[in-house]
C-alpha positions as CSV (number, residue, x, y, z in Angstrom):
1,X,35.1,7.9,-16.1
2,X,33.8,11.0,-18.1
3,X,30.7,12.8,-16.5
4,X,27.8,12.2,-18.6
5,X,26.6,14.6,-20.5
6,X,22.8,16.0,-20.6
7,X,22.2,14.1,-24.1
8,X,23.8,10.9,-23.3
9,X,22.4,8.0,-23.2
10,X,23.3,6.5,-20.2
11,X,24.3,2.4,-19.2
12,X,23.0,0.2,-16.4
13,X,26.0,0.6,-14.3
14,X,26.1,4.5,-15.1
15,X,23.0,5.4,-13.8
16,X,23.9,3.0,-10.8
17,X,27.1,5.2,-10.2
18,X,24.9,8.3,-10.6
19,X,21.9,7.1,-7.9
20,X,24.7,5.6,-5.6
21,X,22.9,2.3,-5.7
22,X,23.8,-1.0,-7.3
23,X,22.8,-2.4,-10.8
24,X,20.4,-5.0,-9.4
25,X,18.4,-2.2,-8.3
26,X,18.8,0.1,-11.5
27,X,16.7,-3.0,-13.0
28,X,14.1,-3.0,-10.3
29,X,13.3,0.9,-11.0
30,X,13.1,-0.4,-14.6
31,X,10.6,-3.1,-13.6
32,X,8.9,-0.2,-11.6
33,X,8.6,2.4,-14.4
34,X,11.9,4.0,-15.4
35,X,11.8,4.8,-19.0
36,X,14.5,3.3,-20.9
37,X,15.8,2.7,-25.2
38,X,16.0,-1.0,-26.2
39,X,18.6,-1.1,-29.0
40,X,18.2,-5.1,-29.4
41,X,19.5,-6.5,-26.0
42,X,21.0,-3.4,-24.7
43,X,19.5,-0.9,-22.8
44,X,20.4,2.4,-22.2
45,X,18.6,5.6,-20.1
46,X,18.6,9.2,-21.4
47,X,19.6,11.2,-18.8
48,X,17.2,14.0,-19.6
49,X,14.3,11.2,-19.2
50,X,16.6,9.7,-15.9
51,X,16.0,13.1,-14.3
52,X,12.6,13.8,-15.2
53,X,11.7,10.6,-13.9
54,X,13.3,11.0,-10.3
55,X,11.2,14.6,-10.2
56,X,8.2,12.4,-10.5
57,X,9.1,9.8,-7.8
58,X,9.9,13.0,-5.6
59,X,7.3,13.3,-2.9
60,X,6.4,16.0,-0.4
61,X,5.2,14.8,2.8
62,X,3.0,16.3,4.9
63,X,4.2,16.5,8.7
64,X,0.6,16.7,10.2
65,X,0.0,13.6,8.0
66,X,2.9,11.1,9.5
67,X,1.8,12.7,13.0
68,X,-1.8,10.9,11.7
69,X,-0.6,8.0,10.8
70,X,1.8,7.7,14.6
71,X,-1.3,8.0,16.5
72,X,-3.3,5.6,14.0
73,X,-0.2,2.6,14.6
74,X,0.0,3.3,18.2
75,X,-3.9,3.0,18.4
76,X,-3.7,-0.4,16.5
77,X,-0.5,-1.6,18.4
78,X,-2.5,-0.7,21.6
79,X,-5.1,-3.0,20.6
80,X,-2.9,-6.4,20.8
């Protein structure tokens, strides 16, 4: 398989190979947002939009915030 090249348009199981993840859940990212090109019934991803669109989903997380939320569940489970 060639590598795909910045101005391709990409396939389902293309951008499946290139996440690591199956097709199934290429669709579901669809579902949830990833921008795609309807020619008819077939769908294809740019991989200049592919790539902007996993920066987006990127997120930073805060260490003092998941320390937060530890002591918030152990609070809660502490209750039961």
């Amino acid at each position: 398989m060639q590598e795909p090249l910045e101005t391709e348009l990409l396939t389902i199981p293309q951008v499946a190979q290139y996440l690591g993840v199956c097709r199934v859940y290429v669709y579901k990212l669809i579902n949830d947002g990833l921008p795609v090109i309807r020619l008819g019934r077939v769908v294809r991803i740019h991989m200049t939009s592919l790539q902007r669109w996993l920066q987006d989903q990127e997120q930073v997380t805060d260490p003092s915030s998941c320390i937060q939320e530890n002591k918030t569940l152990t609070a809660l489970l502490a209750q039961n």
